[in-house]
C-alpha positions in Angstrom: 29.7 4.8 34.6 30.2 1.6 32.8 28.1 0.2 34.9 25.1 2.2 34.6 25.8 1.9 31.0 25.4 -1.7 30.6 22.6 -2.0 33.0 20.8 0.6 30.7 21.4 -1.0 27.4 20.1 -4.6 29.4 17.2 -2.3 30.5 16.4 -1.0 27.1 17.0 -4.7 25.5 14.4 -6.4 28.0 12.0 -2.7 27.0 12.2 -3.5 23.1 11.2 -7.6 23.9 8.0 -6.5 25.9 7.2 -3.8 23.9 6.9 -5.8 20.8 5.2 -8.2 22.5 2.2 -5.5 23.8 2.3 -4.6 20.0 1.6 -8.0 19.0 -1.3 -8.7 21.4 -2.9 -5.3 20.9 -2.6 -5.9 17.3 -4.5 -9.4 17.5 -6.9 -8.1 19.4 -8.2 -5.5 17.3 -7.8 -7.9 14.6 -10.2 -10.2 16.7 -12.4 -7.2 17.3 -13.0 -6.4 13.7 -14.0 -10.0 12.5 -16.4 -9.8 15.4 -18.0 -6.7 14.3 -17.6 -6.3 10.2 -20.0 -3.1 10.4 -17.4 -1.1 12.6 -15.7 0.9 9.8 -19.3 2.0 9.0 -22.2 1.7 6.9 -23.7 0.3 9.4 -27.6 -0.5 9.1 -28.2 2.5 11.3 -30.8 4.8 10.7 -29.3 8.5 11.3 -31.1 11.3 9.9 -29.1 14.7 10.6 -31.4 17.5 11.9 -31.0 21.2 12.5 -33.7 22.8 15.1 -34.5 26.4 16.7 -35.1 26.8 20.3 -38.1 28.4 20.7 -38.5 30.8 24.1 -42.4 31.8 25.7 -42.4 35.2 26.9 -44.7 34.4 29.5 
């Protein structure tokens, strides 16, 4: 059982160190991303008009 123990906390140790270092990269990334593209939060030069419409059936 000791065994399994310290083979889990090695496990868990090796987890954290990788983990963090996914974090990291994911977090440059989108960092990257963003400078890249300063219209992605929005207000964007996009002309969007929002429009309701009724379908309109022929009886034929």
């Amino acid at each position: 059982l000791a065994a399994i123990d310290s083979a889990m906390e090695t496990i868990n140790t090796a987890w954290t160190a990788a983990s963090e270092e996914m974090y990291k990269a994911t977090q440059e990334q989108q960092g990257a991303e963003g400078a890249a593209q300063p219209n992605a939060e929005g207000g964007g030069a996009d002309d969007v008009t929002d429009v309701d419409f009724e379908e309109v059936k022929e009886d034929k």
